[in-house]
Each structure stands twice: as C-alpha cells, then as structure tokens.
VEXKOLSE-352292 format. One record per residue (C-alpha): x, y, z; residue in one letter; residue number from 1. Coordinates in pm, 1 decimal. Last residue first. Layout:
// VEXKOLSE-352292
SITE;X;Y;Z;a;NUM
...
// end
This chain:
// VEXKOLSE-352292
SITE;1048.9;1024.9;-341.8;x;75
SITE;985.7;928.3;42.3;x;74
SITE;665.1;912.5;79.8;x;73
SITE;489.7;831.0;420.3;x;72
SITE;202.9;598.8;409.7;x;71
SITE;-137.1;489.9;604.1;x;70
SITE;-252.8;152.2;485.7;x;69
SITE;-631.5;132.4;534.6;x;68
SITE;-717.1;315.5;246.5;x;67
SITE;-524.4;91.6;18.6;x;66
SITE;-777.4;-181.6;131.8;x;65
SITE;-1092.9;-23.1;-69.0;x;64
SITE;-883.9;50.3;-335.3;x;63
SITE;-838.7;-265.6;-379.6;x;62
SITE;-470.0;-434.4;-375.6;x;61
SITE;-233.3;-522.5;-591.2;x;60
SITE;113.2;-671.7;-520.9;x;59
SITE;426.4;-712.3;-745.1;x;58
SITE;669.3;-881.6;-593.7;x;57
SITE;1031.1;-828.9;-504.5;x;56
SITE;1010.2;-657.2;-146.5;x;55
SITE;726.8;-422.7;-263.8;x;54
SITE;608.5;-341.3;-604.6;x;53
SITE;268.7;-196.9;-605.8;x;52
SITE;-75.5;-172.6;-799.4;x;51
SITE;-320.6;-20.6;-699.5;x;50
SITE;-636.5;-166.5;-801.6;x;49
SITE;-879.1;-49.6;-1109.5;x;48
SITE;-1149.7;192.2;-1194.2;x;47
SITE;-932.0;513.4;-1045.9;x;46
SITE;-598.8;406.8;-1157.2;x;45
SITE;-297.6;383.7;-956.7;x;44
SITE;-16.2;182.3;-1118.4;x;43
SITE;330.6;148.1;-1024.0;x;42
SITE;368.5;271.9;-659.8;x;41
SITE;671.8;192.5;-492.0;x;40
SITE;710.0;36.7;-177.6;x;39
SITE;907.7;66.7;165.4;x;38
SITE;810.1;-176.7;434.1;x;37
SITE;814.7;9.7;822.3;x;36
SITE;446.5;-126.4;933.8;x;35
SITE;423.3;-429.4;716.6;x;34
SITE;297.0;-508.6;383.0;x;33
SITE;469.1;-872.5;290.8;x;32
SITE;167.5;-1032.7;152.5;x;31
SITE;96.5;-1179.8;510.1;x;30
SITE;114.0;-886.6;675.2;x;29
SITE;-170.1;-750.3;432.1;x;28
SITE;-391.3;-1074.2;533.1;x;27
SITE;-396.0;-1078.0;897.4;x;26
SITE;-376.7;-660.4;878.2;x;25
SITE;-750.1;-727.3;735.2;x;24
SITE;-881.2;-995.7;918.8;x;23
SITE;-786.3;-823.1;1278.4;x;22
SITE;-979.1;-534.8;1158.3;x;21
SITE;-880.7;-199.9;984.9;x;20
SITE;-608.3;39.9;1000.2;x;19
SITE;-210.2;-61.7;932.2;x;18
SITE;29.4;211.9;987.8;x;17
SITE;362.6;392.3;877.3;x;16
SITE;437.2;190.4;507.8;x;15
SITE;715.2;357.5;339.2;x;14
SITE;621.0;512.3;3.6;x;13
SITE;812.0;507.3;-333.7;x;12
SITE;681.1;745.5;-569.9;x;11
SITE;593.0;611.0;-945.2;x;10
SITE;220.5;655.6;-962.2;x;9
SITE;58.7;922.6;-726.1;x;8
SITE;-50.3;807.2;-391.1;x;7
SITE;-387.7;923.3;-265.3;x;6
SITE;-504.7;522.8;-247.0;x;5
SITE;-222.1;487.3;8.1;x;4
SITE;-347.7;760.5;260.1;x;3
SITE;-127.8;991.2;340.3;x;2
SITE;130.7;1097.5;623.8;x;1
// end
C-alpha cells in the first residue's frame, strides 16, 4: 500500500483507505473516490495536481489531498 501522490503516471490503483477529517472524505466520496474504486493515474507532476480517471471522469486533486488516499496498484 502507497500513498497516492507516490503513484507513477499510467498505473491503475484501487483505492484501500481514506485519511483525513470528516470534511475531507465528505468531499472525495462525493467525486466518486471511495474505499474499493479502481483509478488510473494520468498525470502526476510535481508543480501541479494529480490527475486521474476514475469511473468516467477525469478528477484532479492536490497533492496535498492525494496523500490522504492510501492505494494499492494493480498494473
């Protein structure tokens, strides 16, 4: 298990655990990131967001929050 922000562009990942407040999970559930969600990386820069594709939609998210979002890869 790894951090999302470690992740190497173009491996898929399936989401294992959600760290941070109340706030925080509120708001990455609600984009479709939840415990068990497999996504693929598509960008990971170190100035600029991750980028993602995950159940049909592009997501990005800080680096900051990618932290929080504990990951298994899977290719």
């Amino acid at each position: 298990m790894t951090r999302l922000n470690l992740q190497k562009e173009n491996t898929i990942c399936k989401i294992i655990e959600l760290e941070g407040s109340n706030k925080f999970i509120s708001k990455i559930t609600a984009m479709g990131l939840t415990n068990g969600t497999f996504i693929e990386v598509i960008q990971n820069n170190k100035k600029f967001p991750v980028l993602l594709f995950a159940r049909d939609t592009m997501i990005a998210v800080s680096k900051e929050e990618a932290k929080k979002i504990l990951v298994k890869e899977v290719s």
